[in-house]
C-alpha positions as CSV (number, residue, x, y, z in Angstrom):
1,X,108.7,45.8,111.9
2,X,105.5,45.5,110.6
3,X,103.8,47.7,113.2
4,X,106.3,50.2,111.7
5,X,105.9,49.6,108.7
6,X,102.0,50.2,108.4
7,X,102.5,52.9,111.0
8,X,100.5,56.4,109.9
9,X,103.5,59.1,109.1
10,X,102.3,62.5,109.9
11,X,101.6,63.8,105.9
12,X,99.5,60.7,105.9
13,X,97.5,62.8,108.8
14,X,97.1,65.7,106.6
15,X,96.8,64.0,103.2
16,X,92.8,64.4,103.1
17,X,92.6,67.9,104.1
18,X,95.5,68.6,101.2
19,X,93.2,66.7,99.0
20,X,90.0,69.3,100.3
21,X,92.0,71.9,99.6
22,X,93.1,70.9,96.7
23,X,90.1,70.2,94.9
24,X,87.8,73.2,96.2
25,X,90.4,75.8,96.9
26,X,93.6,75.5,94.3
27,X,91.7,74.2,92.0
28,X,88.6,76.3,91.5
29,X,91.3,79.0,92.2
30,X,93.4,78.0,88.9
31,X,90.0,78.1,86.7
32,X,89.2,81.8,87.7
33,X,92.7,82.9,86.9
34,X,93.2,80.3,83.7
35,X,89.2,82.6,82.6
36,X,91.1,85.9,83.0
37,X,93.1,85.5,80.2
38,X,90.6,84.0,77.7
39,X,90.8,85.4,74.7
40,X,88.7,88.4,73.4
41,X,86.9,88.1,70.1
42,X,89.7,88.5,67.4
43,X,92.2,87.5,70.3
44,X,94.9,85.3,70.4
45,X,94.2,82.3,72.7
46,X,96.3,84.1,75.6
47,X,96.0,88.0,76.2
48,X,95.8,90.1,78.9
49,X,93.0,92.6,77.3
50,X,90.4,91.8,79.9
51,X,93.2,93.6,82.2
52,X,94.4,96.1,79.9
53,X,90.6,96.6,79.6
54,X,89.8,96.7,83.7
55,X,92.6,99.2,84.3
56,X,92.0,102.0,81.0
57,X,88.3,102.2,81.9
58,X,88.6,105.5,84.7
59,X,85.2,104.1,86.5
60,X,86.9,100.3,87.1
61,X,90.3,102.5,88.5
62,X,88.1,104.8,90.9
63,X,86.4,101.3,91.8
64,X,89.4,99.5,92.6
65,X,90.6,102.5,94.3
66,X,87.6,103.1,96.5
67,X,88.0,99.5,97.4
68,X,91.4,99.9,98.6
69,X,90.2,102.9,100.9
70,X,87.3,101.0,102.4
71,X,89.3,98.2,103.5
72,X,92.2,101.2,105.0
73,X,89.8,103.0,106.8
74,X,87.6,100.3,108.1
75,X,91.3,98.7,109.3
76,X,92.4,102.0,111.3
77,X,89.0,102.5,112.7
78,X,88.7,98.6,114.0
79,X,92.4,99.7,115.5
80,X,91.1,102.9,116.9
81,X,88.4,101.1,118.6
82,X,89.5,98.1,119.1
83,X,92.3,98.1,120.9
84,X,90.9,100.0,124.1
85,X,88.7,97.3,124.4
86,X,91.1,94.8,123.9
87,X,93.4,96.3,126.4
88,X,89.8,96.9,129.8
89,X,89.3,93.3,128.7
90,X,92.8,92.3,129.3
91,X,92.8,94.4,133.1
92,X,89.2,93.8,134.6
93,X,88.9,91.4,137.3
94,X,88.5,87.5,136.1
95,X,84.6,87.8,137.2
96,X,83.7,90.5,134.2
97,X,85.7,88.3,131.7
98,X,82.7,85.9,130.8
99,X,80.8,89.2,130.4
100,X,82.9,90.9,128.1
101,X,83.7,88.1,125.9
102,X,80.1,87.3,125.6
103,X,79.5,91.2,124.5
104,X,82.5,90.7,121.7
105,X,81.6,87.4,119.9
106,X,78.0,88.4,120.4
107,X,78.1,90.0,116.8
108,X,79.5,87.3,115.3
109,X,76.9,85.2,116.7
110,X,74.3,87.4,114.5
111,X,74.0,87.2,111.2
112,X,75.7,89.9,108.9
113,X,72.4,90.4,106.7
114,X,70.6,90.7,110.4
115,X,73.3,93.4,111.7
116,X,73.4,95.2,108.1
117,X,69.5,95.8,108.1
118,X,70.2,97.3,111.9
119,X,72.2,99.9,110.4
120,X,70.1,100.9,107.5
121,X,67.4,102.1,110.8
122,X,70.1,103.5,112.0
123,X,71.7,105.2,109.4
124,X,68.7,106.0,108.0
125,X,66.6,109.9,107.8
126,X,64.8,108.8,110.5
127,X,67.4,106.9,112.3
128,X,69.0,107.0,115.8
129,X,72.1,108.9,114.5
130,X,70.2,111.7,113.1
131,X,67.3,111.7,115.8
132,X,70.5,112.2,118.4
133,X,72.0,115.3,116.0
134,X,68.9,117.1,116.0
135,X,67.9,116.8,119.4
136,X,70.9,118.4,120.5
137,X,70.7,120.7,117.9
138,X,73.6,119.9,116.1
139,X,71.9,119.8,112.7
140,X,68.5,121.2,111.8
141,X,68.6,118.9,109.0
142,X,69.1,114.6,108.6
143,X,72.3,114.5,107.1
144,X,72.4,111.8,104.7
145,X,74.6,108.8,105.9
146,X,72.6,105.8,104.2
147,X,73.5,105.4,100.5
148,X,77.6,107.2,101.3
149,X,80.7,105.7,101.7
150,X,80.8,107.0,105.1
151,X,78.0,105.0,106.2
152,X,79.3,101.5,104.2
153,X,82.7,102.3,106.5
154,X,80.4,103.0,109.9
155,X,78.5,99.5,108.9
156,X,81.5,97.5,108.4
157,X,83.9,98.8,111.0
158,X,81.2,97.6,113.6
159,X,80.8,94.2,112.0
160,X,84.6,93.5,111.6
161,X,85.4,95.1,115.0
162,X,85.8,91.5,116.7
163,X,88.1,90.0,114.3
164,X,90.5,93.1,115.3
165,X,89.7,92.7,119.0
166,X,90.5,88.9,120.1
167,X,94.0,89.3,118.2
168,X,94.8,91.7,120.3
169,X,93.4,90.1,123.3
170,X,95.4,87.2,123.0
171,X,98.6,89.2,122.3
172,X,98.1,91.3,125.6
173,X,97.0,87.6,127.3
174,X,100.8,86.5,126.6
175,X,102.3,89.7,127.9
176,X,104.4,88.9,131.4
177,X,102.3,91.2,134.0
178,X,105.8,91.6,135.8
179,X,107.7,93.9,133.1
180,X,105.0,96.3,134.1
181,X,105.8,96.0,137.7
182,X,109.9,96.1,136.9
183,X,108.9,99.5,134.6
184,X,107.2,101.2,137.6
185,X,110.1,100.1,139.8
186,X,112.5,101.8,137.4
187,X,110.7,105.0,137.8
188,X,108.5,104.3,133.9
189,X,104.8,106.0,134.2
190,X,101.9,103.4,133.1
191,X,102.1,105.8,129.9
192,X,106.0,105.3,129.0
193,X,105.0,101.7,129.9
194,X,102.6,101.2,127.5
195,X,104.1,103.0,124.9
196,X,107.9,100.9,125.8
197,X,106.7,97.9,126.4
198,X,102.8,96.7,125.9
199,X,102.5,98.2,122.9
200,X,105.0,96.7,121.1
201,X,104.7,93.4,122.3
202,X,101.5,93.5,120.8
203,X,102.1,93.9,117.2
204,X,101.6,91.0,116.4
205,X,98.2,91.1,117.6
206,X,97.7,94.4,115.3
207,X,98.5,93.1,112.2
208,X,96.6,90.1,112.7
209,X,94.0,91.6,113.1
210,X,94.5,94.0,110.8
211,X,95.1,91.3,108.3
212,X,92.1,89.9,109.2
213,X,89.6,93.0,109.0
214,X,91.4,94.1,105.9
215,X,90.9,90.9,103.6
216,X,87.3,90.5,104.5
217,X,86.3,94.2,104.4
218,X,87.6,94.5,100.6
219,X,85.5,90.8,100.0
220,X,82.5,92.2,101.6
221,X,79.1,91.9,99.4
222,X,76.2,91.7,101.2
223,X,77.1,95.2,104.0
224,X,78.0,97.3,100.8
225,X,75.8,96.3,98.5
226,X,72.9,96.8,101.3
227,X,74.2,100.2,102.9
228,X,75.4,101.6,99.4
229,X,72.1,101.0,98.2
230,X,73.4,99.9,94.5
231,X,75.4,103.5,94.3
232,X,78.2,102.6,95.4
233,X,80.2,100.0,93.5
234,X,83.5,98.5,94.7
235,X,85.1,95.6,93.4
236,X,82.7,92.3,95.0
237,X,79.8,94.5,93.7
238,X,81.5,94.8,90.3
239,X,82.6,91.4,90.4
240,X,78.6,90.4,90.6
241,X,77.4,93.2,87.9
242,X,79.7,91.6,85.4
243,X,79.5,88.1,86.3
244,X,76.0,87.5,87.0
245,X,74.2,90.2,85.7
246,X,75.9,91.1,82.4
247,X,77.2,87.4,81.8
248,X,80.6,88.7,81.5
249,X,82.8,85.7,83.3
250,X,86.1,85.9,82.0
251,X,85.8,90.3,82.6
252,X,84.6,89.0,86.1
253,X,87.6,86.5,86.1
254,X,89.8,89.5,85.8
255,X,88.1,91.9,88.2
256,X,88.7,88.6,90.9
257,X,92.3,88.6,90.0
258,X,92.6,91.9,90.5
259,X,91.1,91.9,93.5
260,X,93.4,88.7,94.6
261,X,96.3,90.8,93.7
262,X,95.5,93.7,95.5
263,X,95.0,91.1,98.9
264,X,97.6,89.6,98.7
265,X,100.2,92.3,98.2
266,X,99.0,93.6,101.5
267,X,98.8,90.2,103.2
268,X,102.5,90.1,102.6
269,X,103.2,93.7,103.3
270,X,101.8,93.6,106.7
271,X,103.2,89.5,107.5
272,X,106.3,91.2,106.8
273,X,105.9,93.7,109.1
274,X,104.7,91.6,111.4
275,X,108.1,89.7,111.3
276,X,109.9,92.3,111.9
277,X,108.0,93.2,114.8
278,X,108.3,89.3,116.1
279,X,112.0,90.0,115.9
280,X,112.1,93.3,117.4
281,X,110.1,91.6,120.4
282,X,113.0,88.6,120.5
């Protein structure tokens, strides 16, 4: 009785990392939003000017907007890439395995200032990309990549391509290698079979990983604020102009909330997509 009695339940196991989480996530979280709606001068105590402010400004809607397209393209191109190398890894002998897992994480073993400054070289006038153009002859002149949106997208597609990758992995590791074996035995072609049955089985790899690669892509500081060379400004650069250079917190408290928004509304999007797909699969 007593054994029971002083026996650990299993919320008693997760009490401290509630109490974490608590105190540096949901509660720094409730600050920021609690600053967005301070007051302006001549305010009442609770308005929403700061975001009636954010969205008529043209410049803060192109920002927000150019933010949103970043994370979309940087998504689909992680996809486009991604999942090719997802699916060799998933059908090369056990031996190249170690290899090719060694060659994914191996960028997220580097840091992200360290593989940004690789592809201002490479990006750059002088760089490998345009060395390659011109010695083919494509171009006659270096077409300018650092300092675009196209090259902050290049940059950050390579970076995030992992996080899209070992979703994928693991949803093609779970896949039963005989319903490819019954498919060809029905007559299916290993393209009909991927297209009937591997691919949909892994959607929920997909949206992980686009999930994944979409959240941190639209947080991203350091890759754009290097690669876009202080010309290009999307929201986490905004977020610092106002909030650190300009001493603008509660405007910065807003521009976060926004950007929260924006996440979020696509986090649930795609997780309920991705339930849908886990029921389709069923």
């Amino acid at each position: 009785m007593t054994a029971k009695l002083f026996a650990p339940r299993e919320w008693h196991l997760a009490l401290p990392l509630a109490i974490f989480l608590h105190l540096f996530y949901v509660a720094p979280l409730a600050v920021l939003l609690a600053s967005s709606f301070q007051p302006a001068p001549d305010a009442p105590s609770f308005t929403l000017a700061q975001y009636w402010q954010f969205f008529q400004d043209s410049v803060n809607r192109k920002v927000l907007l150019d933010t949103f397209w970043l994370g979309v393209q940087v998504t689909l191109a992680c996809l486009l890439f991604g999942y090719p190398v997802a699916y060799i890894y998933a059908n090369v002998p056990a031996k190249w395995k170690g290899i090719l897992t060694f060659l994914i994480l191996l960028p997220l073993l580097t840091s992200s200032v360290v593989r940004t400054f690789g592809w201002v070289v490479i990006l750059g006038r002088q760089g490998l990309i345009n060395s390659l153009l011109q010695g083919i002859g494509l171009t006659e002149e270096p077409i300018r990549l650092l300092f675009t949106h196209q090259g902050v997208a290049i940059a950050m597609t390579q970076i995030q391509l992992p996080l899209m990758i070992l979703p994928i992995v693991a949803s093609l590791a779970q896949i039963d290698p005989r319903l490819a074996a019954a498919s060809a035995s029905l007559g299916g072609g290993a393209w009909r079979t991927f297209w009937k049955i591997t691919f949909p089985l892994t959607l929920p790899g997909i949206i992980s990983g686009c999930l994944l690669v979409f959240a941190i892509t639209v947080s991203s500081f350091v890759t754009p604020s290097i690669i876009g060379g202080g010309q290009i400004m999307y929201m986490p650069t905004l977020i610092y102009q106002q909030g650190v250079v300009l001493l603008n917190r509660s405007f910065a408290a807003t521009i976060s909330a926004i950007l929260l928004v924006m996440v979020l509304i696509v986090v649930f999007g795609l997780s309920n997509l991705g339930q849908k797909s886990r029921d389709y699969i069923r």
